[in-house]
VOPAGU-2260 file (C-alpha; in pm, 1 decimal, decimal comma):
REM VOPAGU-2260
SITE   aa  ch    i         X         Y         Z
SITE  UNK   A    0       0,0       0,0       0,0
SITE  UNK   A    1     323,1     236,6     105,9
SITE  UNK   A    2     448,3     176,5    -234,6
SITE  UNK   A    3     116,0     209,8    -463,9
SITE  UNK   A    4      75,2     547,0    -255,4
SITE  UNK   A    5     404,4     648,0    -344,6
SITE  UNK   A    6     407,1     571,4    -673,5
SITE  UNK   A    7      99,0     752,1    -771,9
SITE  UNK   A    8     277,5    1066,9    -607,7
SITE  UNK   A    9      37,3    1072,2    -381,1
SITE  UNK   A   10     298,0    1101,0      -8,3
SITE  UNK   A   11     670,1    1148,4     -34,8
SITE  UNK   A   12     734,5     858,8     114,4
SITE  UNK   A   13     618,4     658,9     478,3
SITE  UNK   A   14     665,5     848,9     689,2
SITE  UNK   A   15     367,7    1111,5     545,1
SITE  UNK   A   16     116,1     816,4     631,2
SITE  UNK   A   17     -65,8     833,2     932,4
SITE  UNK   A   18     -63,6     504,8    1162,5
SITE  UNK   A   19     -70,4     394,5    1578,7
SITE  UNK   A   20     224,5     141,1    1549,7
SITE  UNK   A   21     464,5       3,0    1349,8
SITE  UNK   A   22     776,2    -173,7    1250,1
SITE  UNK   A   23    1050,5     151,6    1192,8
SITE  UNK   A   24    1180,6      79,5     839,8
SITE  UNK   A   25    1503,5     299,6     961,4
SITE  UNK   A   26    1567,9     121,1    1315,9
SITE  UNK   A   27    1518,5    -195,6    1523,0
SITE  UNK   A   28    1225,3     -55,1    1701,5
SITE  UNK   A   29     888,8       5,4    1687,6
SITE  UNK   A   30     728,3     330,6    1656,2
SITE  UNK   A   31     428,3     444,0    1816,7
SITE  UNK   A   32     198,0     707,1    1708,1
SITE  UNK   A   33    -136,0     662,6    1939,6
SITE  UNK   A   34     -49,2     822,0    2250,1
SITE  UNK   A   35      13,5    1113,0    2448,7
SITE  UNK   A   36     343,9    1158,4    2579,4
SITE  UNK   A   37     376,0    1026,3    2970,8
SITE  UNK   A   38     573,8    1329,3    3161,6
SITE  UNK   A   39     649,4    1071,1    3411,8
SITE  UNK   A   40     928,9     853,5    3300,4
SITE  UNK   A   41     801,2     499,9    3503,2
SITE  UNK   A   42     496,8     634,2    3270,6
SITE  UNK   A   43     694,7     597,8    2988,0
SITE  UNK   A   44     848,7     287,5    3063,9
SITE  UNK   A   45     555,1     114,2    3114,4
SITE  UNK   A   46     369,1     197,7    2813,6
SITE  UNK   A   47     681,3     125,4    2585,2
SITE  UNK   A   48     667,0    -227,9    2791,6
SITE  UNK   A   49     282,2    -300,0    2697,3
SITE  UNK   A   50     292,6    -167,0    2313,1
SITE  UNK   A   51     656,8    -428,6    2303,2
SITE  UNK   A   52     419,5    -739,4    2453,8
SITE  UNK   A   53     121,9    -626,1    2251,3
SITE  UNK   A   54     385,9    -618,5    1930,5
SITE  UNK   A   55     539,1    -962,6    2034,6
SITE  UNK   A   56     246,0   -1079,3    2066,4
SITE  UNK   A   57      81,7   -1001,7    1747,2
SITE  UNK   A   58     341,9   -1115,9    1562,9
SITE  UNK   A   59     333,6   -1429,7    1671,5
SITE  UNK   A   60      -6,1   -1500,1    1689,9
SITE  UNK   A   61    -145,9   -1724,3    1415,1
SITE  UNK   A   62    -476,6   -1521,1    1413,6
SITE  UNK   A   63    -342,8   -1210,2    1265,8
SITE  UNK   A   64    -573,2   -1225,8     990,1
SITE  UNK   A   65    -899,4   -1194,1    1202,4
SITE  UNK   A   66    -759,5    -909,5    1400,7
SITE  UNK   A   67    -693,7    -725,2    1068,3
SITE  UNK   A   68   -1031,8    -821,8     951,7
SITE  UNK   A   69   -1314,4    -513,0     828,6
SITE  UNK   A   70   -1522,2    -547,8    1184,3
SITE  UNK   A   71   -1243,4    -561,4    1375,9
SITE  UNK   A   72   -1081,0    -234,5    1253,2
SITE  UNK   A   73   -1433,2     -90,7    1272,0
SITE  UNK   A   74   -1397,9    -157,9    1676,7
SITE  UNK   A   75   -1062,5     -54,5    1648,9
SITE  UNK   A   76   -1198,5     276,5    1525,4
SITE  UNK   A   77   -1452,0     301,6    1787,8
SITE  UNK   A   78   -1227,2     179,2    2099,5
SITE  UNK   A   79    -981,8     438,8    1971,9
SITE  UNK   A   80   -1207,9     741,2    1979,4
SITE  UNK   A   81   -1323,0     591,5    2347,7
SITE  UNK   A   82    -986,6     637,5    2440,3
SITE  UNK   A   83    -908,8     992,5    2323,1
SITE  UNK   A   84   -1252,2    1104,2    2415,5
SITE  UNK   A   85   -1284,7     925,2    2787,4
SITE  UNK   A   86    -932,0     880,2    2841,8
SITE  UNK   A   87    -906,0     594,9    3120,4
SITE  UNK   A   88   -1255,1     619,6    3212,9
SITE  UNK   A   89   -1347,1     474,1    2870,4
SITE  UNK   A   90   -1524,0     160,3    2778,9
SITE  UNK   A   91   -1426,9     -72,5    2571,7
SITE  UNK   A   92   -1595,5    -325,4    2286,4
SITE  UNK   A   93   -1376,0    -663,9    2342,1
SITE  UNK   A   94   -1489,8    -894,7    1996,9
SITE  UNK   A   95   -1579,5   -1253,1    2069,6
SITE  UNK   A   96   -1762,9   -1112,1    2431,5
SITE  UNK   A   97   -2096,0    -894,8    2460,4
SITE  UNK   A   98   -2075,8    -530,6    2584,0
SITE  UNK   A   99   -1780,4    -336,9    2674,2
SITE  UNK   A  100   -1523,8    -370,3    2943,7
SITE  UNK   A  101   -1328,3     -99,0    3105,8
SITE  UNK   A  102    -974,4     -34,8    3110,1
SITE  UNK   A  103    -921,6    -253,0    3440,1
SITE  UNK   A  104   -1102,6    -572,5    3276,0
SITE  UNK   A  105    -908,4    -526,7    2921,9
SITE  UNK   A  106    -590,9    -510,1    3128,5
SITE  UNK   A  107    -711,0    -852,7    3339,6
SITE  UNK   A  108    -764,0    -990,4    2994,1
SITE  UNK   A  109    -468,0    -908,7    2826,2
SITE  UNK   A  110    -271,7   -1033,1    3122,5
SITE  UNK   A  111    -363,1   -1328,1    3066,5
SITE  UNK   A  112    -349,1   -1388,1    2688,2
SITE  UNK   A  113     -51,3   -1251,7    2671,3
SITE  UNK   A  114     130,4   -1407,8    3001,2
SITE  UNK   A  115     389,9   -1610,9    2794,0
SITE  UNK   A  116     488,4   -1327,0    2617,9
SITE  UNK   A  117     542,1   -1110,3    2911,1
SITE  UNK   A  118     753,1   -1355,6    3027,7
SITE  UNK   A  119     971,3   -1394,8    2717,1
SITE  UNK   A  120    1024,7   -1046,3    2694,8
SITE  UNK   A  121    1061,4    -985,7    3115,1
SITE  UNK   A  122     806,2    -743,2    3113,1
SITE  UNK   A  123     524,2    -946,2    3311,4
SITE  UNK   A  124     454,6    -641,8    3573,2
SITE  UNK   A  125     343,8    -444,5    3294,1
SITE  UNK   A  126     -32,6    -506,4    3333,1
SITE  UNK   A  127     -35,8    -460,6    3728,5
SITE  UNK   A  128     224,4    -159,7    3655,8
SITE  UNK   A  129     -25,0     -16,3    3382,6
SITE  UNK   A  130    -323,3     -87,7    3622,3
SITE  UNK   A  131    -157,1     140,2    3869,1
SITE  UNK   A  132    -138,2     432,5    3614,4
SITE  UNK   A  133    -508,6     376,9    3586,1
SITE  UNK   A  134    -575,0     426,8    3942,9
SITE  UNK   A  135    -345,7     679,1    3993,1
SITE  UNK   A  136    -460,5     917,3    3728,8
SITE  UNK   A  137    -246,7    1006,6    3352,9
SITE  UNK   A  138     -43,1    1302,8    3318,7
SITE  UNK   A  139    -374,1    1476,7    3155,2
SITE  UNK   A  140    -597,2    1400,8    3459,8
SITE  UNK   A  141    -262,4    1531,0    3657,4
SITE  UNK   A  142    -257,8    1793,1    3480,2
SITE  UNK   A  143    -623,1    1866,0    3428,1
SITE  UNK   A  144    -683,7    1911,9    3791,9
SITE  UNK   A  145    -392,9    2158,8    3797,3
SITE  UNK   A  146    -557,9    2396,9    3601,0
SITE  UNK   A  147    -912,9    2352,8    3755,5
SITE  UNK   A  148    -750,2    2388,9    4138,8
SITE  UNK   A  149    -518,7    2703,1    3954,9
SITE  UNK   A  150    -845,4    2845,1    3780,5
SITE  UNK   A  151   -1046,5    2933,2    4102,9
SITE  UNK   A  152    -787,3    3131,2    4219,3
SITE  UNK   A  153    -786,6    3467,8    4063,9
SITE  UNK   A  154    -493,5    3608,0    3901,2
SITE  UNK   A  155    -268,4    3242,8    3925,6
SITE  UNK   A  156    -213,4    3171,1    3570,6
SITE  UNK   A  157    -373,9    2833,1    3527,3
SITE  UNK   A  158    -183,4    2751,7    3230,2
SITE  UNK   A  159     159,2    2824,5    3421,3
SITE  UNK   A  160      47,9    2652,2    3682,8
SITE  UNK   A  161      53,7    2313,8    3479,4
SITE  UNK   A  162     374,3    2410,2    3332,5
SITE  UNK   A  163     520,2    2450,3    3664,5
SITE  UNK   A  164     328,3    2095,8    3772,9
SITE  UNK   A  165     463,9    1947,0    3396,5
SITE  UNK   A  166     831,4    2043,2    3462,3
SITE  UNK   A  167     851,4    1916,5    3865,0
């Protein structure tokens, strides 16, 4: 599809094409796209550690081709726009179950799926680790309460104020 896309003029080349995660065609990582960044660095750590096992996982799993199948990228759609528009308070449609699941159950469920290769890659403690995050609060609900606690006060600068919270 890069290629096609290419050819016909259409993007300079790859890196114009939008997408959450990939395989970097210039390094030996993978490059993620879906996220805000964590301004905590255990954050940071522990996302990188769930999109590696989530990776690992996928490409090794003999049932790629359902998971790239037209319904599932229609929940894909969906689940994404739960995310950016509830953040960790969103709800989630799991295929194969009825209803949706929050955050905490998708976590349980992924734990378990994807326990051997968590251990492969020594990153088992990033479900429980990611679960924490979740009751804890993101950097935007940190940061969001900032500038709602900084707005009442007259005269404070809200937006400073989460700056200042950002850069501690």
């Amino acid at each position: 599809a890069v290629n096609a896309l290419t050819d016909a003029g259409m993007v300079p080349d790859e890196s114009f094409l939008w997408w959450a995660m990939r395989p970097s065609l210039n390094h030996p990582t993978v490059e993620l796209r879906i996220c805000d960044s964590c301004t905590r660095l255990s954050d940071a750590l522990v996302v990188a550690a769930l999109y590696r096992t989530l990776f690992y996982f996928a490409a090794r799993s003999e049932d790629v081709p359902s998971l790239l199948s037209g319904a599932a990228e229609v929940i894909l759609d969906e689940n994404r726009w739960q995310a950016a528009r509830h953040g960790i308070d969103a709800h989630f449609i799991v295929p194969d179950c009825s209803g949706a699941a929050d955050i905490g159950v998708i976590l349980r469920k992924l734990s378990i799926a994807m326990q051997v290769a968590s251990c492969e890659l020594e990153s088992e403690d990033c479900f429980t680790s990611a679960a924490r995050i979740v009751s804890h609060g993101t950097s935007a609900d940190r940061q969001l309460a900032v500038f709602e606690n900084a707005a009442c006060e007259p005269g404070t600068g809200a937006l400073r104020a989460v700056a200042r919270s950002v850069a501690d």
